[in-house]
C-alpha positions as CSV (number, residue, x, y, z in Angstrom):
1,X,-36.7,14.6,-7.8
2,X,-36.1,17.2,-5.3
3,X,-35.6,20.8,-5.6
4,X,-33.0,23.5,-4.5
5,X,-32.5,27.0,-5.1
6,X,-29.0,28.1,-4.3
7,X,-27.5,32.0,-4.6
8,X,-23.9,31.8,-5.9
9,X,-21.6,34.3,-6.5
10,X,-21.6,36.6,-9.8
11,X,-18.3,35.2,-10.8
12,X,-18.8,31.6,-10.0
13,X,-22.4,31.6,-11.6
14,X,-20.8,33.0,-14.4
15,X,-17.4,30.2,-14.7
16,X,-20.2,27.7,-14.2
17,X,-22.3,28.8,-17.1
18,X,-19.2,29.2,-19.4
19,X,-18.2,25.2,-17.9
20,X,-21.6,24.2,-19.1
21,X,-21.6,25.5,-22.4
22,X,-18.2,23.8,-23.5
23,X,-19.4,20.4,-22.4
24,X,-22.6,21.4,-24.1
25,X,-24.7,20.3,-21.2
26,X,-27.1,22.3,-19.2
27,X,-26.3,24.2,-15.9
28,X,-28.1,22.1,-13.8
29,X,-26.4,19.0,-15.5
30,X,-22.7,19.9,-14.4
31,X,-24.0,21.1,-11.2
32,X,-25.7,17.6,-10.6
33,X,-22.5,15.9,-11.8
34,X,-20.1,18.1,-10.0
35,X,-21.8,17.5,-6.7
36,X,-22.2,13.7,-7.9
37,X,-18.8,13.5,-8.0
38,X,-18.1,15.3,-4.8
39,X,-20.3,13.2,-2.8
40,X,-19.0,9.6,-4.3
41,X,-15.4,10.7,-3.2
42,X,-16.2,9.6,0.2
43,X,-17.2,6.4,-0.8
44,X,-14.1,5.5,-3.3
45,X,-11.4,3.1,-2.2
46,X,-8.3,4.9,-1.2
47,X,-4.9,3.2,-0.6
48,X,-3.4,3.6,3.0
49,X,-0.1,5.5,3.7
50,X,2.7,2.8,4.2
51,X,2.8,4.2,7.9
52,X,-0.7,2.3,8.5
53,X,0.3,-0.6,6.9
54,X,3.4,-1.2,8.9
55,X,1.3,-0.3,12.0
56,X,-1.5,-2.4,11.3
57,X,0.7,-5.3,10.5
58,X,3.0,-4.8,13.8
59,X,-0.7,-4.9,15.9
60,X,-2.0,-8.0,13.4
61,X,1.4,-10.0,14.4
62,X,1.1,-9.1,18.2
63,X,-2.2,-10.3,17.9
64,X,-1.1,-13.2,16.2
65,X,2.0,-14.2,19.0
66,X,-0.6,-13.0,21.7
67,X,-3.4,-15.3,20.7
68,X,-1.0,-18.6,20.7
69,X,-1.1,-18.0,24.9
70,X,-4.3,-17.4,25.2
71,X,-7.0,-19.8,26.7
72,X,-10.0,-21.1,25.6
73,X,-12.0,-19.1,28.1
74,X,-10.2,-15.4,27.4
75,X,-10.8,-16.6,23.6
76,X,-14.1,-17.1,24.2
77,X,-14.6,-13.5,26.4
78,X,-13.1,-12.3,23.2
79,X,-15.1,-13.4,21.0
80,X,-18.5,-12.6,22.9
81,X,-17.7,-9.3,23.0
82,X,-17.1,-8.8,19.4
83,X,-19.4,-7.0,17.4
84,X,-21.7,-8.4,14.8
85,X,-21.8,-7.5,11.0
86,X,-24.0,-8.7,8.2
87,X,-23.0,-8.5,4.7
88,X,-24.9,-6.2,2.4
89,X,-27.2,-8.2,0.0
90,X,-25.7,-6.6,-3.3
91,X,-22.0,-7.4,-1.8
92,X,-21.6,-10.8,-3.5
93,X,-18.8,-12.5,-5.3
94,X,-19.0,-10.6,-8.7
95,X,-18.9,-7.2,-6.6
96,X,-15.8,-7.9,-4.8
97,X,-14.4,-8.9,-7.9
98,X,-14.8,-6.0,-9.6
99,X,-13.9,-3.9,-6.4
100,X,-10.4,-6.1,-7.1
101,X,-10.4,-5.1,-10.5
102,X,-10.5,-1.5,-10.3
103,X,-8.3,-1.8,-7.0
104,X,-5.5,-3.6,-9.5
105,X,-6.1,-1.1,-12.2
106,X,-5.3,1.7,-9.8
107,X,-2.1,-0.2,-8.5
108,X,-3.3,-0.7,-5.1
109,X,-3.0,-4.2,-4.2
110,X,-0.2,-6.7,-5.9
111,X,-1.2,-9.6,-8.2
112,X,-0.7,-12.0,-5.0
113,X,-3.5,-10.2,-3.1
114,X,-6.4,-10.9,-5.6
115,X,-7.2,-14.4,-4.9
């Protein structure tokens, strides 16, 4: 476990300590879950404005019409130039279907969109 010391204001040191002792849990405790929680915001879901959407499904139906005249060999150039991705071992079917869980429960994605 690694170690930091950190100078913080009088006033904040102070509403920190007084934090701590309502939730009846150490300093160190709510600072480690405070900047916990901080840190995992980056990584949480988050819907996109309606904007995107109706961007990103203009560009995905261009793509779509555009495709229909392309060629085998400028589908091919395509697709060699794409780049590679590789699934993440713990990303398997009960993960994504808890991802569409909590994405439901949050009112993200329709009923229609789950399966």
């Amino acid at each position: 476990m690694g170690r930091l010391t950190l100078r913080l204001p009088d006033t904040l040191h102070q509403q920190l300590i007084s934090l701590a002792q309502e939730e009846g849990i150490s300093l160190n405790q709510l600072i480690v879950y405070a900047l916990t929680r901080q840190v995992t915001l980056a990584y949480t879901v988050r819907p996109l404005p309606e904007t995107a959407v109706q961007q990103q499904t203009s560009a995905y139906t261009a793509l779509l019409q555009n495709l229909g005249q392309a060629s085998f060999e400028e589908v091919r150039a395509v697709l060699d130039e794409r780049e590679m991705a590789y699934s993440e071992r713990t990303l398997n079917t009960e993960v994504v279907q808890l991802l569409r869980e909590r994405i439901m429960e949050a009112g993200m994605l329709g009923a229609d969109e789950t399966t």
